[in-house]
VOVOGU-128674 format. One line per 4 residues: number of its first residue (from 0); for each residue x, y, z of C-alpha. Coordinates in Angstrom, 2 decimals, padded with zeros to 5 digits, always signed. Example, Ala and Ser with C-alpha at 12.3 -4.5 7.8 and 13.67 -1.06 7.14 Angstrom:
BEGIN
0) +012.30,-004.50,+007.80 | +013.67,-001.06,+007.14 .
//
This chain:
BEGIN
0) +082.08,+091.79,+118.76 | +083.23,+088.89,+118.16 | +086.71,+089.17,+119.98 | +085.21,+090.19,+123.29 .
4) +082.67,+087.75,+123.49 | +084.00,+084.82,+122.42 | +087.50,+085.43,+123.43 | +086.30,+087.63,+126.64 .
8) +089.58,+086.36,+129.14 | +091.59,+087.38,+126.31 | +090.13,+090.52,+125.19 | +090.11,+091.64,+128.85 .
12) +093.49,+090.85,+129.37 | +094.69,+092.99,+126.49 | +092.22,+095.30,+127.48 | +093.83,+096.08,+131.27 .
16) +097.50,+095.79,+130.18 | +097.17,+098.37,+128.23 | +094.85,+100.84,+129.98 | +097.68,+099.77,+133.47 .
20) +100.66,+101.37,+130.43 | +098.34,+104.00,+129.49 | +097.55,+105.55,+133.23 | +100.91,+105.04,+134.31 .
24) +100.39,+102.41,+136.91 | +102.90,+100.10,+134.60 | +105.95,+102.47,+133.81 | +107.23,+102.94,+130.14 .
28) +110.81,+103.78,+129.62 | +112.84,+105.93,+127.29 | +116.30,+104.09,+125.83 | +119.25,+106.68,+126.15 .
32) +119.29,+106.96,+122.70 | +116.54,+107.28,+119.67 | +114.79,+104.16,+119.02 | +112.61,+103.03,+115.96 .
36) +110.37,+100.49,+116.54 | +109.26,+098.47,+114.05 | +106.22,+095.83,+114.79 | +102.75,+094.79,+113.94 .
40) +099.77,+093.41,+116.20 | +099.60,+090.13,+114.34 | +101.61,+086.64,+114.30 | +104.46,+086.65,+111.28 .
44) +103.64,+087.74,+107.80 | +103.92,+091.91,+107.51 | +107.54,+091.86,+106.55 | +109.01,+092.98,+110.23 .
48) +112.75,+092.25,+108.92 | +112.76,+093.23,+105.47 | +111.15,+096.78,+106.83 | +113.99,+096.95,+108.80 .
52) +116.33,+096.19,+106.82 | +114.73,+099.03,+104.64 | +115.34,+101.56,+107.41 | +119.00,+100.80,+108.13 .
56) +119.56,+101.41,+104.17 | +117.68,+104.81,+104.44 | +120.19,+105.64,+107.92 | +123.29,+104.42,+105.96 .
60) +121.73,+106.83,+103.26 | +121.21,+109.95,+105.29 | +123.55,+112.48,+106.30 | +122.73,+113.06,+109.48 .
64) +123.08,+109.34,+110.41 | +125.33,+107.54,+108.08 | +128.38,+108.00,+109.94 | +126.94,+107.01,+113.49 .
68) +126.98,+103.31,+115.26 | +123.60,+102.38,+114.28 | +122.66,+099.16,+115.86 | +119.20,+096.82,+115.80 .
72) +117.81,+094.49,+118.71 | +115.35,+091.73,+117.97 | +114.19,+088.81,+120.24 | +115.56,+086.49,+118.37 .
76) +112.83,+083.72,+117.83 | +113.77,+080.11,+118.32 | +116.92,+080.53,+119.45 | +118.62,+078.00,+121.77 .
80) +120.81,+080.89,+123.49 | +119.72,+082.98,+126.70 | +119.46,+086.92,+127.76 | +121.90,+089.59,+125.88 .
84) +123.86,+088.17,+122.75 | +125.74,+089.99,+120.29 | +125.42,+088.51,+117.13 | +128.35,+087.75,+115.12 .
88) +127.96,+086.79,+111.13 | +129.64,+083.69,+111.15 | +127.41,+082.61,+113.92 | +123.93,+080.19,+113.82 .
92) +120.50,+080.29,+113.53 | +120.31,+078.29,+116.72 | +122.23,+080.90,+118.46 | +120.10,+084.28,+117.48 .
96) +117.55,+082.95,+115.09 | +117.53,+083.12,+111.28 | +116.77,+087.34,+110.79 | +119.03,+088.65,+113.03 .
100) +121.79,+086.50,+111.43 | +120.52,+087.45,+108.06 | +120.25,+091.51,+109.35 | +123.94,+090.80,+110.44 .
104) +125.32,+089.36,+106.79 | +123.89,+091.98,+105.12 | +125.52,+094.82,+107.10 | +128.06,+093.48,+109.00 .
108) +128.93,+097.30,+109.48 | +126.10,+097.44,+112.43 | +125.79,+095.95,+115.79 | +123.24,+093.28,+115.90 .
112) +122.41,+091.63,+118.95 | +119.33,+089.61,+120.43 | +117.27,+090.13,+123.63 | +113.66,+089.18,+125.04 .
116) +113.92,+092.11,+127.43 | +114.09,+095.11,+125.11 | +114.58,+097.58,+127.54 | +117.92,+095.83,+128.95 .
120) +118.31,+095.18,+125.63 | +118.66,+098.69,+124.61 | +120.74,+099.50,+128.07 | +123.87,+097.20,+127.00 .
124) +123.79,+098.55,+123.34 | +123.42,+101.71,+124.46 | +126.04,+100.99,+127.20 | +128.57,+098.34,+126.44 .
128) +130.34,+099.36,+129.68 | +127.74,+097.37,+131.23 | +128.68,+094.17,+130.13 | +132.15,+094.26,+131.69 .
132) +130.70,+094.23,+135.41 | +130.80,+090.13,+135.03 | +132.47,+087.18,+133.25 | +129.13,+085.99,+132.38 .
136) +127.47,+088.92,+130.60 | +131.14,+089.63,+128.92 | +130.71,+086.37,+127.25 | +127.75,+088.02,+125.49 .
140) +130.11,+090.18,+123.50 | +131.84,+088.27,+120.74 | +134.56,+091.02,+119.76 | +134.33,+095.21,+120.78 .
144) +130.75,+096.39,+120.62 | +130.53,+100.18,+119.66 | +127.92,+102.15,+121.73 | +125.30,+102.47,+119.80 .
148) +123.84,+105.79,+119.05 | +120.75,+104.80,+117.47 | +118.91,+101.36,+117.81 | +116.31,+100.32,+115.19 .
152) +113.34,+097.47,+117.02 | +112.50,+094.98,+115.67 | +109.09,+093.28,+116.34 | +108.91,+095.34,+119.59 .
156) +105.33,+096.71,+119.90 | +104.20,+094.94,+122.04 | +107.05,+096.06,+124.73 | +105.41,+098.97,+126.31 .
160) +108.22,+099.29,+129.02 | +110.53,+100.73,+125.92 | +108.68,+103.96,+124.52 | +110.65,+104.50,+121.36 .
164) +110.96,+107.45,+119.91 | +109.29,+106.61,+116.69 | +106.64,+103.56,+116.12 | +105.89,+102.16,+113.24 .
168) +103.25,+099.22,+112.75 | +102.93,+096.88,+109.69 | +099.14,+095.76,+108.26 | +099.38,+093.40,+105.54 .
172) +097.38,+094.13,+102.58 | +096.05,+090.85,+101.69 | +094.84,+090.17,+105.24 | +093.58,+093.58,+106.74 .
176) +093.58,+093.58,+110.60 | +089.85,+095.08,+109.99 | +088.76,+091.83,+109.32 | +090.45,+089.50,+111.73 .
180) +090.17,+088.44,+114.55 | +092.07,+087.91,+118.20 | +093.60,+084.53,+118.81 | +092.95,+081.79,+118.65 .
184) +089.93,+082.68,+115.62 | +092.13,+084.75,+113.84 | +095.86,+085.92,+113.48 | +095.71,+089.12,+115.91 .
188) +097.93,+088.89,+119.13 | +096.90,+092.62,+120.24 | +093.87,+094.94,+119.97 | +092.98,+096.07,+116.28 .
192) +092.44,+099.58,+118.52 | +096.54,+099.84,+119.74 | +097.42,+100.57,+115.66 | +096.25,+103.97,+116.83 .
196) +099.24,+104.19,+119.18 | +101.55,+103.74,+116.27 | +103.10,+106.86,+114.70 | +103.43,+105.49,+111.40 .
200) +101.03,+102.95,+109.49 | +102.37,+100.74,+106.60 | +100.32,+098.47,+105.00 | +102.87,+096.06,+103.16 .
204) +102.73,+093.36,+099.93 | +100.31,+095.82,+097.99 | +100.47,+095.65,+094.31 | +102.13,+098.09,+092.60 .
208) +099.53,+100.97,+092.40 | +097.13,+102.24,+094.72 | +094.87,+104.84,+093.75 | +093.70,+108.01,+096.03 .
212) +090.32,+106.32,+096.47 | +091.76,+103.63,+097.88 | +094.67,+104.63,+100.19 | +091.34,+106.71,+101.63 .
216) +089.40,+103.40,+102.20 | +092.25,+102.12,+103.88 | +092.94,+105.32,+106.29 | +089.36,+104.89,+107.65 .
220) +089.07,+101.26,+107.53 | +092.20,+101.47,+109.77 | +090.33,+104.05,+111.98 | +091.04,+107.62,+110.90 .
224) +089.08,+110.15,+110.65 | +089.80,+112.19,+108.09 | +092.86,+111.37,+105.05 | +094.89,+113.35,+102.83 .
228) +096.19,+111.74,+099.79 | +098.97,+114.79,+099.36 | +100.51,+114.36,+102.75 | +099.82,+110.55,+103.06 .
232) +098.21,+111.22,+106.33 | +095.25,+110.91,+108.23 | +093.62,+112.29,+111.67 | +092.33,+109.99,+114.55 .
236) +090.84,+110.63,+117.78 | +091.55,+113.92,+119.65 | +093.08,+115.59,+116.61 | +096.28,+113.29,+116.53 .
240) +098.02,+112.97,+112.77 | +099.24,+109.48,+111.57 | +100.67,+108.73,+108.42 | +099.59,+105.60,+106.44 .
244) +102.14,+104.70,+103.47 | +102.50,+101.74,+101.25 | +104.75,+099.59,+100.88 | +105.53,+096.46,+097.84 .
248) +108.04,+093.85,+097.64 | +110.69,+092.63,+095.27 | +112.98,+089.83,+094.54 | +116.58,+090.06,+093.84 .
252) +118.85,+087.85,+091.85 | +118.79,+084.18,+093.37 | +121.91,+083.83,+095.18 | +123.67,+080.55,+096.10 .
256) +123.15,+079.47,+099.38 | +126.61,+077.87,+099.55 | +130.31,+078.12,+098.22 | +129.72,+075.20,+095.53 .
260) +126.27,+076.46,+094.44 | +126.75,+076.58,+089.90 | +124.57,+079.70,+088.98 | +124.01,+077.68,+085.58 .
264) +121.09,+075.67,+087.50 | +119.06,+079.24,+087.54 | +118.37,+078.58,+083.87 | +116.67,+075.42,+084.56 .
268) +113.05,+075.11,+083.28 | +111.98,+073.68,+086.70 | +112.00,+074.07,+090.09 | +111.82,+072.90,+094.06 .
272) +110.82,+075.14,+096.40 | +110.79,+074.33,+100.04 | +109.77,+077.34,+102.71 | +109.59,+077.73,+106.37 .
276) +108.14,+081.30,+106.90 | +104.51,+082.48,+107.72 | +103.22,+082.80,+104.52 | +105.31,+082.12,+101.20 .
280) +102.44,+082.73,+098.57 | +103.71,+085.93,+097.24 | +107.51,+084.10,+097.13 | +105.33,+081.04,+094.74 .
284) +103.96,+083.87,+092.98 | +106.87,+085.23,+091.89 | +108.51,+082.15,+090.72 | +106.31,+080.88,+089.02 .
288) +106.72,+084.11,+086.61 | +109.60,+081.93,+085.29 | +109.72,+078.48,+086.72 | +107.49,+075.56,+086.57 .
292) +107.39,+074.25,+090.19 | +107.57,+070.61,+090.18 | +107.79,+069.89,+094.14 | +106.72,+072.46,+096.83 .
296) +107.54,+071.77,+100.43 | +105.69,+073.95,+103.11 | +107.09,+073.84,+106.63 | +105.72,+076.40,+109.71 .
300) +107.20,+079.57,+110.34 | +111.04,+079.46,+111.76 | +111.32,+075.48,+110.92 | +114.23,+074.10,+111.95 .
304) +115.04,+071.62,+109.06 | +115.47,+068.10,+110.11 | +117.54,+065.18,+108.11 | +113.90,+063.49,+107.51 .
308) +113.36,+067.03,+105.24 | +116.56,+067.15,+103.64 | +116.15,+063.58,+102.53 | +112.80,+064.38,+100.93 .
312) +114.18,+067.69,+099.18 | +116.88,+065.05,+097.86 | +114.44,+062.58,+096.77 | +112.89,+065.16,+094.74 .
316) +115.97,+066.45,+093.34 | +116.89,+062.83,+092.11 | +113.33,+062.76,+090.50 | +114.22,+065.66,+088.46 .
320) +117.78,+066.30,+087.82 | +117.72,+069.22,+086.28 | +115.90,+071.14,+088.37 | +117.15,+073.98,+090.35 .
324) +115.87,+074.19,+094.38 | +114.69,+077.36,+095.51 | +113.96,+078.99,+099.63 | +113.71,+082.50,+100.92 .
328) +116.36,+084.61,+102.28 | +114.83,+083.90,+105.56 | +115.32,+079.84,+105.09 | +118.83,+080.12,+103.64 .
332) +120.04,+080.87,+107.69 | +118.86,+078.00,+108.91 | +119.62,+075.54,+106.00 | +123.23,+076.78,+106.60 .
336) +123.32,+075.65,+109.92 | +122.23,+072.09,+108.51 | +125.13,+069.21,+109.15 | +123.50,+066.56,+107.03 .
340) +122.65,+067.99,+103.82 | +123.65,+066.19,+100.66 | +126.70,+067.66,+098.73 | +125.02,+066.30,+095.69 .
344) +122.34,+068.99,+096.16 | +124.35,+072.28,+097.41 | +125.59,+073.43,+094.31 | +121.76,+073.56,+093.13 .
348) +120.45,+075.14,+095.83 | +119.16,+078.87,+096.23 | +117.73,+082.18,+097.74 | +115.92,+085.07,+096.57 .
352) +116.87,+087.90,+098.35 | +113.64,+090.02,+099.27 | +113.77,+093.31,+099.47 | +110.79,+096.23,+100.13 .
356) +110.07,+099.68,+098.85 | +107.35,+102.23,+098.87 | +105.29,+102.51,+096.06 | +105.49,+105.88,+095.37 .
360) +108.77,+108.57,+095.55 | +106.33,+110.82,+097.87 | +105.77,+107.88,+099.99 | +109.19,+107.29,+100.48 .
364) +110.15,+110.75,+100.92 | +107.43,+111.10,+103.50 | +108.31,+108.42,+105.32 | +112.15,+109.40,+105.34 .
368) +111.20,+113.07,+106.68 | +109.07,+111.72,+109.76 | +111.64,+109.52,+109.83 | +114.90,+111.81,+110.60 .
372) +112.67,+114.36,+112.37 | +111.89,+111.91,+115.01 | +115.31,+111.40,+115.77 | +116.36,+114.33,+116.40 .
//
């Protein structure tokens, strides 16, 4: 109620854009290829790229795909480059934004490339002759681009002139889109209503087991009817299925951010974390499982680190020497790109690779049926 009073210009704007899509006055396009679309309807925080990168693994997994061009588009926040861009590993954060570089450097065996405009997006991946008609848009190609025969979204839900083939939207468990609100009140950039659109429902960061009684709470809470536990699915309005799965994350090893970094630090007692990224509480969580964090530097979402925040991440280092300094995987792209860092501190610098799986084999194997079966 709330949302359309308050926020009424808002609300109604949402509102028409979507009912425009929905009668067919605005057009919605196919790619030439499958497409997965992975997105949410609120601002940062479900775990967009690590969900993707989840997907690729389970398409490098399967038969059916592991031996195709798979390739993954994303808009490419922040970035100081324009239109179409292939990204290229040993490229910036400044020139595709930090997860597309990290989706890149972690399988340099699939195209990656950035693009506000989805749809034209998914037109040169999914035809790379394209590019040739001009010496501008071939500068867009760093080295042969493969023609992609699957592309994987991400944070594309809001594009309703791509229809993928499969749509999947993220909720995140400690902040339930149930009880939030449009902005600028809350976190939602879309209608709670448009998860119903989505062919598969995740809600992410859960602990590690949910009972039957309460994946059921969160079926109807999310708006579905009816829920069964044994199939992981639920039925909305006019007898449509949706499945609703659950999804935790986990840390890997701390890896060295650069060539110099001495894993021996990792054994310190204490530790600096600094963060840029939506919200970092479960990342504090989990260090503090075996660190005691001295110094904790917050920065907003995407931050692009300055030599003012290097020199106070240096000044804390000084004021305890044997600490080790700790970001996310998501950070560690744009610290790269930093000129002015100290050398004194990049051998104790670090990042905790993130990674997400469902919490539950069935879930998983669920989710990797609807998953293929879409596709084909």
């Amino acid at each position: 109620m709330i949302d359309n009073i308050l926020l009424f210009p808002y609300w109604l704007t949402l509102k028409c854009r979507h009912a425009f899509y929905n009668i067919g006055l605005f057009k919605s396009h196919k790619a030439d290829v499958p497409t997965i679309c992975v997105g949410n309807i609120t601002v940062g925080g479900t775990g967009k790229t690590p969900h993707t990168e989840m997907i690729i693994r389970m398409l490098l997994e399967s038969e059916e795909w592991k031996d195709k061009n798979i390739a993954v588009l994303s808009r490419g926040y922040k970035r100081k480059s324009k239109g179409f861009q292939q990204v290229v590993a040993d490229g910036t954060a400044k020139d595709y934004g930090d997860e597309p570089l990290q989706i890149k450097r972690k399988f340099p065996q699939v195209t990656v490339a950035v693009d506000k405009s989805r749809k034209r997006g998914c037109m040169f991946l999914s035809n790379p002759e394209l590019l040739q008609t001009s010496k501008k848009a071939r500068k867009c190609m760093k080295k042969d681009m493969p023609k992609a025969d699957i592309i994987v979204l991400d944070d594309a839900f809001q594009h309703r002139a791509l229809k993928p083939s499969l749509s999947i939207v993220l909720v995140d468990y400690n902040r339930p889109t149930f009880k939030d609100h449009l902005l600028p009140i809350g976190r939602l950039r879309d209608l709670p209503e448009r998860i119903g659109a989505a062919d598969v429902v995740i809600v992410t960061k859960c602990p590690t087991y949910i009972d039957d009684q309460q994946r059921e709470k969160w079926a109807r809470n999310l708006g579905m009817k009816e829920y069964d536990p044994a199939r992981c699915e639920g039925t909305r309005k006019k007898g449509r299925k949706q499945c609703i799965l659950f999804t935790s994350i986990a840390y890997d090893t701390a890896q060295a951010i650069f060539p110099e970094g001495d894993s021996r630090y990792l054994y310190a007692k204490r530790l600096i974390l600094f963060s840029g990224i939506a919200n970092d509480t479960p990342f504090r969580n989990y260090l503090c499982g075996n660190y005691k964090i001295v110094k904790h530097f917050n920065f907003p979402d995407h931050h692009k680190f300055t030599r003012a925040d290097m020199r106070e991440i240096r000044d804390a280092a000084d004021n305890y020497p044997t600490s080790v300094i700790m970001t996310t995987e998501k950070d560690s792209q744009r610290v790269r790109d930093c000129m002015f860092i100290p050398g004194g501190i990049k051998q104790r610098m670090f990042h905790a690779p993130i990674k997400v799986d469902f919490l539950t084999d069935e879930d998983r194997n669920i989710f990797n049926s609807v998953l293929i079966s879409s596709l084909k």
